[in-house]
C-alpha positions, 0 to 999 in steps of 0.5 A, spaced: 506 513 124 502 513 117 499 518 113 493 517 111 491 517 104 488 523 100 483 521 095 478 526 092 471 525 091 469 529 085 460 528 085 460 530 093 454 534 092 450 528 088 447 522 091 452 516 091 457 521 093 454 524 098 454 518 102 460 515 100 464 521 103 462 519 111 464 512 109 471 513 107 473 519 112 470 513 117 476 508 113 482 513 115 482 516 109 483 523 108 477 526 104 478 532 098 471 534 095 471 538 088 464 542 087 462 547 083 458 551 089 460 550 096 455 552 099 451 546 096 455 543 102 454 547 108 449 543 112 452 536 110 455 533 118 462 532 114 463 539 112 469 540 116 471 534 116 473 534 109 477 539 104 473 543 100 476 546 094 471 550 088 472 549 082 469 545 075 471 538 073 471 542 066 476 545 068 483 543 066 487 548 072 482 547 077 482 539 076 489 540 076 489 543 083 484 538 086 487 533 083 495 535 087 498 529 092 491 525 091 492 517 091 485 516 089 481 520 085 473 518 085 469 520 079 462 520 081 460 525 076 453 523 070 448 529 069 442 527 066 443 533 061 441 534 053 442 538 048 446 536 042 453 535 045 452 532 051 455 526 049 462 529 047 462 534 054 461 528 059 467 525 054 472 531 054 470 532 062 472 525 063 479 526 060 480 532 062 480 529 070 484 523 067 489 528 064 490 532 070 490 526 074 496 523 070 499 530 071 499 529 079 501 523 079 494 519 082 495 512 081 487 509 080 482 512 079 474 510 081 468 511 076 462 508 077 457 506 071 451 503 068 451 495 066 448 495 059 449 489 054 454 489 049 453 490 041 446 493 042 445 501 040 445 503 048 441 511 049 445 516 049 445 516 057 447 509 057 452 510 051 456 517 054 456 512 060 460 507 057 464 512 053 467 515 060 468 509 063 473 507 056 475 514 056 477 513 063 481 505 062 485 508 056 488 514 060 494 513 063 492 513 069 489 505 072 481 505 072 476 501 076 470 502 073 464 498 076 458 498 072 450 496 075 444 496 074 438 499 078 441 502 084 436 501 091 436 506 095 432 512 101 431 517 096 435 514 089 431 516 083 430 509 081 427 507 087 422 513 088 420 512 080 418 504 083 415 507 088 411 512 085 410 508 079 407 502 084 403 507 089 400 510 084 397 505 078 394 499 081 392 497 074 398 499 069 398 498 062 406 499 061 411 498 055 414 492 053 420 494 056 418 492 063 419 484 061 426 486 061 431 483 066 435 486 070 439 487 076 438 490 082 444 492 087 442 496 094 446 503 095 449 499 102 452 494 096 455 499 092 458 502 097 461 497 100 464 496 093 467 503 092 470 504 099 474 498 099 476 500 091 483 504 093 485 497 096 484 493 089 491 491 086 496 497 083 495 497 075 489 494 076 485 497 069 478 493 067 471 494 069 467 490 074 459 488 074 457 489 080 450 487 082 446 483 087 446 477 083 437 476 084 435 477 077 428 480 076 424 484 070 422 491 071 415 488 073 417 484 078 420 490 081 414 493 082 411 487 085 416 486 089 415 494 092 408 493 093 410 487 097 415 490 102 409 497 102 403 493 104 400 495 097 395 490 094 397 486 088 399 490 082 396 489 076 402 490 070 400 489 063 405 490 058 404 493 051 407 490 045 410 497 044 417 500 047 414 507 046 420 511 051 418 518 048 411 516 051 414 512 057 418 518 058 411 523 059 407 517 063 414 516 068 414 524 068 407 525 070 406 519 075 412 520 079 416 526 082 421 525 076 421 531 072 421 529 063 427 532 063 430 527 067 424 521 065 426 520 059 433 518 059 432 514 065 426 510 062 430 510 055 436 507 058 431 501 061 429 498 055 435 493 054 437 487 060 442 490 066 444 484 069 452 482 070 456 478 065 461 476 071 462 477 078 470 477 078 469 483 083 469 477 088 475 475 087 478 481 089 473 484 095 469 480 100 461 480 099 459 484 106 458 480 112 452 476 111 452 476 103 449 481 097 442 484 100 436 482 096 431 487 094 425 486 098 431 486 103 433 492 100 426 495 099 424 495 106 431 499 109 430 504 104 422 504 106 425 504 114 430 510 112 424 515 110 420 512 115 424 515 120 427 521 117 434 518 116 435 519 108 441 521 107 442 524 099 436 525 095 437 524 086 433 532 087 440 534 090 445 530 085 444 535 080 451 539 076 447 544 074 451 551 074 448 554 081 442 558 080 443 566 082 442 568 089 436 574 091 439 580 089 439 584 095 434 590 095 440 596 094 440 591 087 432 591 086 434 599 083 432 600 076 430 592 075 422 590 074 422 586 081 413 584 084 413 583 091 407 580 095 408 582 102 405 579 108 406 580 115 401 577 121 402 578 129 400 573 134 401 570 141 404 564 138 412 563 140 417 564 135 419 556 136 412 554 134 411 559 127 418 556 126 417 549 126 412 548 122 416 554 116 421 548 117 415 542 115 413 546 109 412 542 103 412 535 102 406 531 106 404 537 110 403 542 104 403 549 102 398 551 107 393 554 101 388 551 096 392 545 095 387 544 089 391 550 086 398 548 088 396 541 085 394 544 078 399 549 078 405 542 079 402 539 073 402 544 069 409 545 070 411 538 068 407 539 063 412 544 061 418 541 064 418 543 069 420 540 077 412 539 078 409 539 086 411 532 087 419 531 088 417 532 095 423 534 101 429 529 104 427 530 111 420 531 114 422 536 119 429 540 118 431 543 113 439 544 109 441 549 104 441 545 097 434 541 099 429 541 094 422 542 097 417 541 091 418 545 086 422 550 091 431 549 092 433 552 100 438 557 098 438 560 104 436 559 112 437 563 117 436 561 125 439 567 129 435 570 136 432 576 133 429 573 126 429 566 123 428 566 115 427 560 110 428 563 103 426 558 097 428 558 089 423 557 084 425 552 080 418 552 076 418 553 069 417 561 069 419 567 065 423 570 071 426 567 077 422 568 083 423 566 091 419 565 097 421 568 104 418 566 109 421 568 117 418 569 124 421 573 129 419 574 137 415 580 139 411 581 145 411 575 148 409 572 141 411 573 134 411 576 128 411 572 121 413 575 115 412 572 108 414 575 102 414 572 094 418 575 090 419 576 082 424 578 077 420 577 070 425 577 064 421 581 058 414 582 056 412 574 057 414 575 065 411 581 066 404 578 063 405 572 067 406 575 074 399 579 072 395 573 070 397 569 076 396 576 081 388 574 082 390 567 084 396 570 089 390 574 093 387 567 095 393 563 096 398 568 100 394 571 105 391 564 106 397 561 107 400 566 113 393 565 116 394 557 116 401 557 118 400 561 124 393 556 126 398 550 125 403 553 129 398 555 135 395 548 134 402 545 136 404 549 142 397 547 144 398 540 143 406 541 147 403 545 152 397 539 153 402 533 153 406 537 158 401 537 163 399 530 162 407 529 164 
């Protein structure tokens, strides 16, 4: 009998990675996932199918452990961080997995990069991009490094920022960078490059450009989404200018994408993204069928959020250090700490209180004053922050390490006596803040609690916390009280269908 091969997927957490992992388990391989913080994948349906080893790509004793008896090792690791070194940890980290892989004896390594044009001054992203992806061909170690372009996919940050971009501005005058060309490859294509990517030739070294050979403008995207979403037709004017830094705050403020995160992606998109050759043919099949066109690839990316089966999500893909969890309450002892108790008892079951918990954010809101909620996002990205508008991967469940809004699920827990939704802030705040929300049987109904609370760091928290008290005495007793009446609402509404049945 053979023994499947181990390969690792560094970037597991992220949102090719995550959808890549089911993939190659499904192919017979054995799968090893390094990540920072585990518990990021305690929700996914793969978790214990997979070894889990915890540890930083940085690294070199960790890599190296995660790195021992693999044949394969993915690396599906690009943050969109900044600061002055950016350019040279992306590159140190890189050689840091080559080396260790080189160590372990690892015979290929599998890195997924960006297509650019060559002899042009690229954005730093797209710069440190192709710089990994060097770095990684001279190791000692054979690299398939594939490079594409606008990658269309359920939950993708370049298709939310095209769909954002498209739903919201019927008429939009735009940077000249829209006329540039690009090439487009669904998610379904690049995965079907990447788990077919350990067959290729042994010492095979050289970078593939993969796309799906349909060459559009940028415009020509948004026209082809308000196509396929039943939009009318958009009206885009592009300016003489290429303006990233303003094209930055515009794609910031009309899409969930926070400015962080927009001006990178929007510089980036100010040369041609198109193959300047399609040699991968020659080594691996197109799928059955061909290479998906993308109004083909908008309309599955439209059915997978229509029905709720978005896989990975960009507000997940983030290699940021985890966040400290809520100190428990033993811990609060000789902190300034805020808290906003509420508590409501009610007829309404447990289950019902808990399902709409479950639905918070996204489309359904927040229950309170969705006016305030809506200012307080803008203002939030204004600053740089998350905003209100990156939404939730699935309508009616939720996972640890889901972003919901400006909030990231750090905790859930379902238990007969107490179920509890706790949510991290990732707002822009002096401090850190949660929201819990948790409902639990009592008496033939329920009692739900709700509980904000604030850690304020220095004399800029604490101000802070008592200039937005006057606003938290409107919206969180408001909010308990419109839980519970959506609630009842649902019960009735089962009740109702039940007796129709």
């Amino acid at each position: 009998m053979v023994t499947p091969q181990r390969v690792l997927v560094t970037g597991a957490t992220g949102y090719i990675g995550g959808r890549l992992v089911p993939r190659l388990l499904a192919r017979g391989y054995q799968v090893r996932v390094l990540v920072r913080s585990p518990g990021k994948l305690a929700a996914v349906p793969w978790h214990d199918d997979v070894d889990i080893v915890a540890g930083d790509l940085a690294d070199e004793d960790d890599a190296r452990r995660a790195c021992a008896d693999v044949r394969t090792v993915f690396y599906l690791v690009h943050s969109m961080a900044s600061g002055t070194d950016f350019e040279e940890r992306e590159l140190a980290m890189a050689r840091t997995v080559a080396s260790a892989a080189a160590a372990a004896g690892v015979r290929r390594i599998i890195y997924l990069g960006g297509l650019h044009p060559e002899n042009v001054e690229l954005s730093r992203h797209m710069r440190s991009r192709a710089a990994v992806g060097r770095a990684l061909l001279e190791g000692e170690v054979p690299a398939a490094v594939f490079q594409a372009g606008v990658v269309i996919g359920s939950g993708s940050a370049s298709f939310e920022m095209i769909r954002h971009l498209s739903e919201n501005l019927p008429v939009m005058p735009a940077p000249s960078w829209v006329r540039r060309t690009v090439e487009p490859i669904a998610i379904r294509d690049v995965l079907h490059y990447l788990e077919r990517a350990p067959e290729l030739p042994a010492g095979l070294n050289r970078t593939f450009d993969i796309g799906s050979r349909e060459r559009l403008t940028y415009a020509g995207l948004m026209y082809g989404y308000a196509r396929e979403a039943g939009l009318a037709q958009r009206l885009i004017y592009a300016l003489p200018i290429p303006a990233p830094a303003l094209a930055g705050w515009w794609v910031a403020l009309t899409t969930p994408i926070p400015h962080a995160m927009a001006v990178p992606l929007v510089q980036s998109l100010q040369h041609d993204a198109v193959s300047a050759e399609h040699d991968i043919d020659d080594y691996i099949p197109q799928p059955d069928g061909g290479l998906t066109g993308y109004r083909r690839a908008v309309k599955l990316a439209l059915g997978k959020m229509a029905s709720g089966e978005v896989e990975t999500s960009w507000t997940n893909a983030s290699n940021a250090p985890p966040s400290d969890p809520l100190p428990s309450d033993p811990d609060w002892a000789g902190r300034t700490v805020f808290v906003d108790n509420r508590e409501r008892g009610s007829e309404v079951a447990a289950e019902d209180v808990w399902r709409v918990i479950q639905g918070i954010g996204g489309t359904n809101g927040w229950y309170s004053w969705p006016a305030a909620w809506a200012i307080r996002g803008v203002l939030d990205k204004l600053v740089g922050g998350a905003g209100l508008t990156r939404g939730r991967r699935h309508a009616g469940r939720l996972g640890v390490g889901d972003a919901v809004d400006w909030w990231r699920v750090e905790a859930i827990e379902e238990g007969p006596e107490r179920r509890l939704l706790r949510l991290h802030a990732e707002m822009k705040v002096p401090g850190q803040a949660w929201l819990e929300l948790s409902v639990a049987p009592k008496d033939g109904g329920s009692v739900y609690r709700q509980r904000a609370i604030y850690f304020p760091t220095g004399l800029s928290g604490k101000l802070y916390w008592w200039l937005v008290l006057p606003f938290h005495g409107l919206i969180f007793p408001s909010m308990a009280r419109n839980i519970i009446h959506r609630a009842a609402a649902l019960g009735a509404t089962d009740d109702a269908a039940a007796n129709i049945r």
